[in-house]
C-alpha positions in Angstrom: 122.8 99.9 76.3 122.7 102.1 79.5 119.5 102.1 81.6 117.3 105.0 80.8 115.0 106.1 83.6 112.5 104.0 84.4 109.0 105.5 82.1 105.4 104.2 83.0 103.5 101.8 80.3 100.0 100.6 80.1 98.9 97.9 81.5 97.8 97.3 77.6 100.7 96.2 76.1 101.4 93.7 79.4 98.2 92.2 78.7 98.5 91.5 75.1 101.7 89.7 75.6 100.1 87.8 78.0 97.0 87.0 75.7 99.9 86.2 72.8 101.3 83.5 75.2 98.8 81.7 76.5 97.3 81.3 73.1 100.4 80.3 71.6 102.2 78.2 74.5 99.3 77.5 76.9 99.1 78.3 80.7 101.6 76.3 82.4 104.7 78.5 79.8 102.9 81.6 80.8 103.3 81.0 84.6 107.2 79.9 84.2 107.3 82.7 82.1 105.9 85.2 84.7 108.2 83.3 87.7 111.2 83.6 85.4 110.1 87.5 85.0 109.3 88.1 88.7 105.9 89.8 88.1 102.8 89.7 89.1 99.8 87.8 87.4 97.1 90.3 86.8 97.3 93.1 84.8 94.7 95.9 84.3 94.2 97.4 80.8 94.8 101.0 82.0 96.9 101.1 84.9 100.4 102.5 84.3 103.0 100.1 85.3 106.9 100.7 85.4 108.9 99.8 81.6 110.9 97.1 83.6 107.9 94.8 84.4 107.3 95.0 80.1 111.3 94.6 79.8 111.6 91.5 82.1 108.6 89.8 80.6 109.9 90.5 76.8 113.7 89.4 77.9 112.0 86.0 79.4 109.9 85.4 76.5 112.9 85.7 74.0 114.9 83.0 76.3 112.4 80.8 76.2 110.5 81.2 73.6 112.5 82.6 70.8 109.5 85.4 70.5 111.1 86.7 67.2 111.1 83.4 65.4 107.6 83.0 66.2 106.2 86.3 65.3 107.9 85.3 61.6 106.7 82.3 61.7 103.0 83.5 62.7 102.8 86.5 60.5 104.7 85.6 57.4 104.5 81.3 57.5 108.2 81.2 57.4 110.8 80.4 59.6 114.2 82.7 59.9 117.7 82.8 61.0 119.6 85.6 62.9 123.3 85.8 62.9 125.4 88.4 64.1 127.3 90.5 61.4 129.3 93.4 63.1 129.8 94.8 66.5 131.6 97.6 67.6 131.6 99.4 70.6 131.9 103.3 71.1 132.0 106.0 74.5 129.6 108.1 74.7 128.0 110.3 77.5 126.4 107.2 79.3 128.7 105.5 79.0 129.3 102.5 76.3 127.2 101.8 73.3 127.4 98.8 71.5 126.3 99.0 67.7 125.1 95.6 66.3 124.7 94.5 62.7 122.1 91.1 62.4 121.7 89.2 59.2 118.5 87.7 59.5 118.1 85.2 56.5 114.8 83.2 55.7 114.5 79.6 55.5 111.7 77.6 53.5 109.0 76.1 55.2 106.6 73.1 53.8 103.2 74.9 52.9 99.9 73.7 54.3 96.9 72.8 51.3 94.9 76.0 52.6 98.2 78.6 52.5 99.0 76.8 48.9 95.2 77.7 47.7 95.2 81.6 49.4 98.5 81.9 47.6 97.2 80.7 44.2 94.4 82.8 44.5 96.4 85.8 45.8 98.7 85.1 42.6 95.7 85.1 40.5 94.5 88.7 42.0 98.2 90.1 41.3 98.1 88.7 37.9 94.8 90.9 37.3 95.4 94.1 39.3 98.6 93.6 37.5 96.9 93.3 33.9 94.3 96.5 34.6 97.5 98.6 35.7 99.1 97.5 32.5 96.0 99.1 30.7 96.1 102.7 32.7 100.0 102.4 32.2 99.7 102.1 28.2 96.7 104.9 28.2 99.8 107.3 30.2 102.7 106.1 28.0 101.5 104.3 24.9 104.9 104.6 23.2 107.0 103.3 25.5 104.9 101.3 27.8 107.3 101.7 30.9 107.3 103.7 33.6 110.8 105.3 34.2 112.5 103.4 37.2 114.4 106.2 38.8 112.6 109.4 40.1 114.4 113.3 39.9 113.0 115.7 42.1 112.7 119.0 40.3 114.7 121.7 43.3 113.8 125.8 42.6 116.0 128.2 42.0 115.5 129.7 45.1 113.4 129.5 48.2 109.8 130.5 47.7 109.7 131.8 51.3 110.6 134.7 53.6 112.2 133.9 57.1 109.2 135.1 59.0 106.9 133.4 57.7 109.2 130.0 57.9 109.5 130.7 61.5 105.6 130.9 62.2 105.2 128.4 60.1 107.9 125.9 62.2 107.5 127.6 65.5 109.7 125.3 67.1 112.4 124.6 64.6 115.6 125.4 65.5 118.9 125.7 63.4 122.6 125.2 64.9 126.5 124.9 63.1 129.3 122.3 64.1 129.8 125.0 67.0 126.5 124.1 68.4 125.3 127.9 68.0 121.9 129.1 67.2 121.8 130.6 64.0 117.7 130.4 63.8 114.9 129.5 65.8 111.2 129.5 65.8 109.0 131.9 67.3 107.1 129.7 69.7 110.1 128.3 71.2 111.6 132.0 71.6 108.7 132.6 73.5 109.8 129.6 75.8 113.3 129.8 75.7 114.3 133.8 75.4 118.1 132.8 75.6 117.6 131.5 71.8 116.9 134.8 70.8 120.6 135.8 72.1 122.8 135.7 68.9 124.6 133.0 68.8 123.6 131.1 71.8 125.0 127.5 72.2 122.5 125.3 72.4 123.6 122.7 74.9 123.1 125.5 77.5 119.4 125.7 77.0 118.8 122.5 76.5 119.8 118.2 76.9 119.8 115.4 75.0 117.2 112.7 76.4 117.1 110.7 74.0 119.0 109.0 72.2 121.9 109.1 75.0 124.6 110.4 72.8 127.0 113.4 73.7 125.7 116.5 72.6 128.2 117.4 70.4 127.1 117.3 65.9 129.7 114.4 65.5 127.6 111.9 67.8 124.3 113.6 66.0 125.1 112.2 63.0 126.1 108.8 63.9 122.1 108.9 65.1 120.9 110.9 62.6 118.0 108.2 61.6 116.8 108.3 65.1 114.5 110.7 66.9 115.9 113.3 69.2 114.2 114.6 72.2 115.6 117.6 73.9 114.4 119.1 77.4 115.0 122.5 78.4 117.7 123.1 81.1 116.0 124.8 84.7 118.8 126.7 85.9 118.6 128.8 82.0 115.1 129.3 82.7 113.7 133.2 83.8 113.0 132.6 87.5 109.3 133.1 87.5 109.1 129.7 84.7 111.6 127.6 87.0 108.3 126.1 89.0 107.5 124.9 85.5 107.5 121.3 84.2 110.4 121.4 81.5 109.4 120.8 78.3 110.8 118.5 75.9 111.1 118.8 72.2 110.5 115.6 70.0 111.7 115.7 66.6 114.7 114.9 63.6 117.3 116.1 62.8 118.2 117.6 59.6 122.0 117.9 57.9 122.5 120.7 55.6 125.6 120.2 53.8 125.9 123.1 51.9 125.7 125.8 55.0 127.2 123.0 57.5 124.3 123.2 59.6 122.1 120.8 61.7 117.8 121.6 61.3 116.3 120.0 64.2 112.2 120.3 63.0 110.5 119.3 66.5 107.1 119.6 68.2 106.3 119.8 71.6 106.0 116.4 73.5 103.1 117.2 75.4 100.2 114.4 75.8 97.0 116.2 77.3 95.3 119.5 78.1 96.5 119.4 81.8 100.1 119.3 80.3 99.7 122.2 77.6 98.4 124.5 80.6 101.3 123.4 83.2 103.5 124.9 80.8 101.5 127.9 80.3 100.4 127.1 76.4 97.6 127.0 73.9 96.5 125.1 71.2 97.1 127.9 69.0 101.1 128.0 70.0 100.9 124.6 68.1 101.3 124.8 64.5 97.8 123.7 62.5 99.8 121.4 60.3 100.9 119.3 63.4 99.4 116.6 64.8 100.3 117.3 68.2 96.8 119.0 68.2 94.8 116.1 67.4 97.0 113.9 69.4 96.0 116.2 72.2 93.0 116.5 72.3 92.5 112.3 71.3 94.0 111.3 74.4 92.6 114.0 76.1 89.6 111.5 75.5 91.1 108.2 75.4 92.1 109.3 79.4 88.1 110.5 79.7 87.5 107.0 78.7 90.6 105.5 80.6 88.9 107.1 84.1 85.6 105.8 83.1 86.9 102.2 82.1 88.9 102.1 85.8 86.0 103.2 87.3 83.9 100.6 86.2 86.7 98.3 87.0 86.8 98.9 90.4 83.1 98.6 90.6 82.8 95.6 89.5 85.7 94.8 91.9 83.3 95.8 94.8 80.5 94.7 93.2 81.9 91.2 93.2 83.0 91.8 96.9 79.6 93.1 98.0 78.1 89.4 95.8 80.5 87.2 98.1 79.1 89.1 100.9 75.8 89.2 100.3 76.0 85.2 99.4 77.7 84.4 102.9 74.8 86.7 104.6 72.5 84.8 102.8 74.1 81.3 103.9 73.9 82.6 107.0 70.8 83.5 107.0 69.5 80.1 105.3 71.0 78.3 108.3 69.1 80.5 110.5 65.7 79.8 108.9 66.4 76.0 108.5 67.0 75.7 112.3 63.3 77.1 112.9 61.6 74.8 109.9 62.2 71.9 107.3 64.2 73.0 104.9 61.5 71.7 102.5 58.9 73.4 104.3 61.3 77.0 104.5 62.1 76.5 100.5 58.4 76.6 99.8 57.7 79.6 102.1 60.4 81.7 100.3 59.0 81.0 97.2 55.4 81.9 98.0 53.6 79.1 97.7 51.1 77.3 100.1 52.4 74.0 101.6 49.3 71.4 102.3 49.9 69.8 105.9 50.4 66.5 106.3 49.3 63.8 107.9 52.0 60.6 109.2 50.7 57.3 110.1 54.2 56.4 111.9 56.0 58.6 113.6 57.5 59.0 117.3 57.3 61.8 119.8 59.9 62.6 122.7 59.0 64.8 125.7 61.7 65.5 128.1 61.9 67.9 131.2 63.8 69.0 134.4 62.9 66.8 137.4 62.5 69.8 140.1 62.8 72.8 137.8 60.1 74.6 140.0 62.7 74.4 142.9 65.5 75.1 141.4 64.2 78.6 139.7 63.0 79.7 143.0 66.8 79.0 144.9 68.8 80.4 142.0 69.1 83.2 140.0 67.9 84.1 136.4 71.0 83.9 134.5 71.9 80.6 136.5 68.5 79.3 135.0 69.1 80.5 131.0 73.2 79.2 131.7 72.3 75.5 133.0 69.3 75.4 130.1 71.8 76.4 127.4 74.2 74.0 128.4 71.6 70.7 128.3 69.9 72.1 125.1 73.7 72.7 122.8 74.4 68.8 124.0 70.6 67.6 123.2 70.9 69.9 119.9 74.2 68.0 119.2 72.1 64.5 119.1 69.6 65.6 116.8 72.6 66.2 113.8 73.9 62.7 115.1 70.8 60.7 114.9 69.0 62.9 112.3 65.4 63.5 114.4 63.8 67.1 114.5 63.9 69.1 117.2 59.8 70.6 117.5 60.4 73.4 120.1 61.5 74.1 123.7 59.2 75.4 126.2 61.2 76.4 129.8 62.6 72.8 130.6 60.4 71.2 128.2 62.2 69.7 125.1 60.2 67.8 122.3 61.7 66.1 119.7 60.0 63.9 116.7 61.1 61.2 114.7 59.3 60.1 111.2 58.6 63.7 110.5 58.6 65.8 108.0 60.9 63.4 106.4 59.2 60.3 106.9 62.0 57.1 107.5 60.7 53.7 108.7 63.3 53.7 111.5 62.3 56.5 113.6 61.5 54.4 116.6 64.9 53.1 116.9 66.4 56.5 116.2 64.4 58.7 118.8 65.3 55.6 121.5 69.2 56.3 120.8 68.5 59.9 121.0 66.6 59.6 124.8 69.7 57.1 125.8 72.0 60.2 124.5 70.1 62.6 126.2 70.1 60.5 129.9 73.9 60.6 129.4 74.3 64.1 128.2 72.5 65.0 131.2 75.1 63.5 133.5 77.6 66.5 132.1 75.0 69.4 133.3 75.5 70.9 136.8 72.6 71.4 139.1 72.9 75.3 140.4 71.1 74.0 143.7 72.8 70.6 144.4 76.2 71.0 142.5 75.6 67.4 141.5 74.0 67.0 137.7 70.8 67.3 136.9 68.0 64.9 136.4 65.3 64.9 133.4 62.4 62.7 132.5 61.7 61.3 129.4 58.9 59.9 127.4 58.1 58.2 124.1 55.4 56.8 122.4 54.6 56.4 118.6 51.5 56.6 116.6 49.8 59.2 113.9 50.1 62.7 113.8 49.5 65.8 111.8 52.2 68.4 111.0 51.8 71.6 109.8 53.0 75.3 109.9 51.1 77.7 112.1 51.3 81.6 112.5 52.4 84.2 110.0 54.6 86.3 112.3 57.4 83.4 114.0 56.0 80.9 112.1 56.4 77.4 113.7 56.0 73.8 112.7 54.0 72.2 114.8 52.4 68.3 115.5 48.8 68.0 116.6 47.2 64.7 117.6 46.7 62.3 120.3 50.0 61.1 119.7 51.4 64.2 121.3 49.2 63.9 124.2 49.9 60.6 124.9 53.6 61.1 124.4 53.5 64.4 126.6 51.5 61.8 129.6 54.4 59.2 129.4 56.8 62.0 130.6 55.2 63.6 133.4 54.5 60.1 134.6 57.9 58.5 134.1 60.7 59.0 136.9 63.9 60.8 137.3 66.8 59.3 135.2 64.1 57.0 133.3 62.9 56.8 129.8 59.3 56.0 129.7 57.9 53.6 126.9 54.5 53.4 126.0 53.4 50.1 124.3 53.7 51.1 120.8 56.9 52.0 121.3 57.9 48.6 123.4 56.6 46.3 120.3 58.3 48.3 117.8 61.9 48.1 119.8 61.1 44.4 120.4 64.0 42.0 119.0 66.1 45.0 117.6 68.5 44.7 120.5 67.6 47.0 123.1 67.1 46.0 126.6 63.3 46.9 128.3 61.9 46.5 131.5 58.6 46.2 132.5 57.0 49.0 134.7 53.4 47.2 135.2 50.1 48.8 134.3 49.6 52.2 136.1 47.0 54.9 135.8 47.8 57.4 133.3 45.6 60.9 133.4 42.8 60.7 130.0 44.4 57.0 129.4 43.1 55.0 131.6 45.9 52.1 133.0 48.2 51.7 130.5 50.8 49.1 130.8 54.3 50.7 129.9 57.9 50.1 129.7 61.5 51.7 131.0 63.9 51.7 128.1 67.7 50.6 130.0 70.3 50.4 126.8 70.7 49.7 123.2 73.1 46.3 123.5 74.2 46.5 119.6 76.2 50.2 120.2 78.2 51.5 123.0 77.6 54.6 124.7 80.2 56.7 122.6 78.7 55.3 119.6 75.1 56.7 121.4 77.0 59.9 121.7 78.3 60.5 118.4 81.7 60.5 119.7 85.0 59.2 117.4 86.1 55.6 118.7 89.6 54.0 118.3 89.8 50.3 117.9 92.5 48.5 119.7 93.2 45.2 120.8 89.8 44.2 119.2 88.5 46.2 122.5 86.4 49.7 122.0 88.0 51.8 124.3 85.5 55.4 124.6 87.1 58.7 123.6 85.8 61.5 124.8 85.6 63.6 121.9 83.2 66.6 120.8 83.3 65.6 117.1 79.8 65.3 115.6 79.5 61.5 114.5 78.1 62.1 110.9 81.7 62.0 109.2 83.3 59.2 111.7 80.2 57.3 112.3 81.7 54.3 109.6 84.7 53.6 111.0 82.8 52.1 114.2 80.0 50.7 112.7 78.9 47.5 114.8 79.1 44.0 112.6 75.3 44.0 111.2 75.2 42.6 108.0 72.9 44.1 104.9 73.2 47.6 103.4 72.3 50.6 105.9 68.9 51.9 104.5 67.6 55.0 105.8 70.6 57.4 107.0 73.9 57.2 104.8 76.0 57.8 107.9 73.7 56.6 110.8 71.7 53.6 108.7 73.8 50.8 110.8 72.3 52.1 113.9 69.0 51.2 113.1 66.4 48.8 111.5 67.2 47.1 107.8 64.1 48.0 106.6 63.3 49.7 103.4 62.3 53.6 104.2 59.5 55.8 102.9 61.5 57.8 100.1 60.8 61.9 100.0 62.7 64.5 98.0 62.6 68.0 98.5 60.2 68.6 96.0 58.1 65.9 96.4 55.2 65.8 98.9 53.5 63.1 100.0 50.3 61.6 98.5 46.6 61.6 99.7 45.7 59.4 102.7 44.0 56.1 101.3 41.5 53.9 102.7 43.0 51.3 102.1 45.1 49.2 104.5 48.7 48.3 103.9 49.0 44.8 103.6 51.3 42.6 105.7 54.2 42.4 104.2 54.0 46.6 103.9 53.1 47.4 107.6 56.2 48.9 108.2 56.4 51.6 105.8 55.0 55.1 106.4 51.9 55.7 104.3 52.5 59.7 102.5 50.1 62.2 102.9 50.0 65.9 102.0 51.6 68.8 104.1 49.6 71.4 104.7 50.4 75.4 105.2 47.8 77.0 107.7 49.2 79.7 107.2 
């Protein structure tokens, strides 16, 4: 068959198929279907789409599927056979036309228990409709108990109607000979077309077959007389004021007359809304009442009402969805924002309104850090030297916190105070905020001093004990640590020396035997102390200084050979993880750094439990009693 010009389809009938295939065949023959077919995946129910994207997916599903056999097989339980009968070819104005003949012959398929029982009980049905008919037909013909099997029409003598009222009636019927000359025509179509009223006008000047594509001549008419006929006025016929118009087309059958050798072609306009009735200057009252063109007007003149209201709430719910993805990564983004100011424990409690109790830690350990010099150095540079050199220190020192899981408190100028223990209590803090100070002394190295152009030196301080922890302030709330603990570990810093990391004893006995190497500063005079004897922490001998770092380390030749890499350690921490034997206990990437002891366990949901007087015993001294957090808020 030649190609007709290419029509827009629904997006509908695309989807079904689709629905029809996946049901039937599954997923995987619905995407080599739609590769096969070239076309696109998703389909919206009212979008118009080209005829070829329906074609392509129809030709592909009777290759691979044999569509036709399963329709038969789906709606009738049955399976059929299709064999070509005759085939003949004829020239017409497109070009070739091929006429096929199939013989499609049914084949017997095993019945299921279920179809045998709706069949028995459909037979049963039949066999009483059929007796009750067989009562109404005896009470019509009691004699003979038949009904006749052929049917006579009963013709009149002549015809009960005058030509005017036949032409109102059929406004756009129109009769033409062999000769293609109007011989009648309807009154609404006259209106249209004036050259019909033009005694014997041919018709093929006024108008053009578009479908079926046959010559217009009455021997190719006939051949298609069983089909429907759709003719389209010609432009260049047309008055010159009605040439701007759309043409209109004609949809209809045609009619043989044998007896006055003439062709009736009853037709209605093929129009399919309001907007189209009015392009081509016509009312509702041109159309016939009889005809359904009226109804099918004004029905899709809804179903389009509905079509626009269905696309719009397509496409917002398109941009609704968009607007959800954005408003989620906002709200990621957001989350990571909040969880870098507080526990997330502590911020998931504050969003949800409720009053977080503070807590009090028996074990925990508390860094201080500053700038040896800072005074001078603000005074000999400028401003935005200050904020660049601080920046730089605080992203490295930031950096260690991920890598050896402590929390960052707060910065204050060159101040930086970190904590171990809290709010998550683990019973390796001490060993954890050690690593951390060693990584900071190094990270150091890598800062520039605006002044000197060499790097910078810090102090740094630790020492361990009890604390409470809580959230203060309703506007930029912080999380905060209150005790002696902080004072204590506040006085080891701004007594240490440059390059150094201070220890206070608590924090010497609890980094004896766990491989780090100490040195002993003596007993010196510490401001509100008293003499304290305290420590300088030198190196952690189990781990080496990119292990400190969090940096990625390649083994070879059984020698560890430091790469100098800005990958976090929390996914590549395992693959250097020195020989220690036991299972790591309180970090699931970081655990071999530290102590094999079990840790204090707290969930997000959990908080700790009252202080109790009570003394741990012995064998318990190193886990971290739970209190309660508190909100002050």
């Amino acid at each position: 068959m030649p190609k007709e010009n290419n029509r827009e389809m629904y997006g509908f009938i695309n989807t079904c198929l689709k629905s029809l295939v996946i049901d039937r065949f599954g997923e995987e023959t619905w995407d080599k279907l739609r590769d096969a077919a070239r076309v696109q995946d998703t389909f919206m129910t009212y979008e118009v789409y080209t005829d070829n994207i329906t074609m392509q997916l129809v030709t592909e599903a009777c290759k691979m599927l044999g569509i036709i056999r399963a329709v038969a097989k789906d709606f009738f339980n049955s399976k059929i056979k299709m064999e070509i009968v005759n085939q003949i070819e004829e020239v017409e104005r497109m070009g070739k036309k091929e006429h096929i003949v199939f013989l499609i012959t049914q084949s017997p398929v095993f019945l299921d228990k279920d179809f045998s029982e709706r069949s028995l009980q459909k037979k049963s049905l039949n066999h009483s409709e059929k007796h009750h008919w067989g009562t109404v037909r005896n009470s019509v013909h009691p004699e003979e108990g038949k009904i006749p099997k052929g049917f006579e029409p009963v013709y009149p003598d002549s015809l009960c109607i005058d030509l005017k009222t036949f032409c109102n009636a059929f406004p756009f019927h129109i009769v033409f000979d062999e000769e293609l000359q109007v011989r009648q025509a309807g009154v609404t179509v006259q209106r249209i077309v004036p050259g019909l009223q033009t005694r014997c006008s041919q018709l093929d000047q006024y108008f053009t077959i578009q479908h079926p594509q046959v010559t217009f001549n009455i021997c190719s008419i006939r051949k298609f007389i069983n089909s429907h006929f759709v003719l389209r006025t010609q432009r260049d016929r047309m008055p010159v004021a009605w040439r701007e118009r759309p043409m209109l087309e004609l949809r209809g059958q045609m009619l043989w007359m044998p007896p006055l050798r003439c062709m009736l072609y009853l037709a209605s306009p093929l129009l399919r809304s309001l907007q189209e009735l009015e392009e081509h200057c016509m009312h509702l009252s041109d159309i016939a009442p009889h005809d359904a063109t009226r109804d099918l007007i004004l029905l899709n003149q809804q179903r389009l009402a509905e079509m626009e209201l269905s696309n719009q709430l397509e496409r917002k719910k398109e941009e609704l969805q968009q607007l959800s993805k954005h408003l989620e990564e906002e709200k990621k983004k957001t989350e990571n924002l909040l969880y870098a100011m507080l526990p997330k424990h502590v911020a998931n409690q504050l969003k949800e309104g409720k009053r977080v109790e503070a807590g009090e830690f028996e074990e925990c350990t508390i860094l201080f850090s500053d700038v040896v010099t800072f005074t001078n150095i603000c005074s000999d540079c400028e401003p935005i030297q200050i904020v660049s050199m601080l920046n730089s220190m605080y992203l490295k020192f930031d950096r260690l916190t991920t890598v050896h899981s402590v929390y960052k408190v707060e910065t204050i100028g060159d101040a930086y105070m970190v904590v171990g223990g809290v709010p998550i209590p683990m019973s390796s803090h001490t060993e954890r905020v050690a690593n951390f100070a060693l990584g900071m002394i190094i990270a150091a190295k890598e800062v520039t001093n605006p002044v000197t152009g060499g790097p910078i030196q810090i102090r740094v301080g630790l020492h361990s004990g009890p604390v409470l922890a809580g959230v203060v302030g309703e506007k930029m709330p912080r999380y905060c640590l209150f005790g002696d603990t902080v004072n204590t570990a506040s006085r080891m810093e701004s007594h240490g020396l440059p390059d150094k990391i201070h220890l206070s004893p608590t924090v010497h006995h609890a980094l004896r035997n766990k491989g780090y190497q100490m040195e002993e500063r003596g007993e010196i005079e510490v401001k509100g102390k008293g003499r304290m004897r305290t420590y300088f922490l030198q190196r952690n001998l189990k781990v080496t200084e990119s292990e400190i770092m969090g940096l990625l380390v390649h083994h070879a030749d059984n020698d560890r050979n430091m790469n100098h890499s800005t990958r976090d350690c929390a996914s590549q921490l395992p693959h250097y993880r020195p020989a220690l034997k036991g299972k790591p206990r309180d970090s699931e990437s970081y655990g071999s750094l530290y102590s094999e002891d079990e840790p204090s366990e707290l969930t997000k949901d959990s908080t700790p439990n009252k202080p109790e007087n009570k003394k741990p015993s012995a064998d318990k001294r190193s886990r971290h009693v739970h209190t309660r957090f508190c909100l002050l808020f």
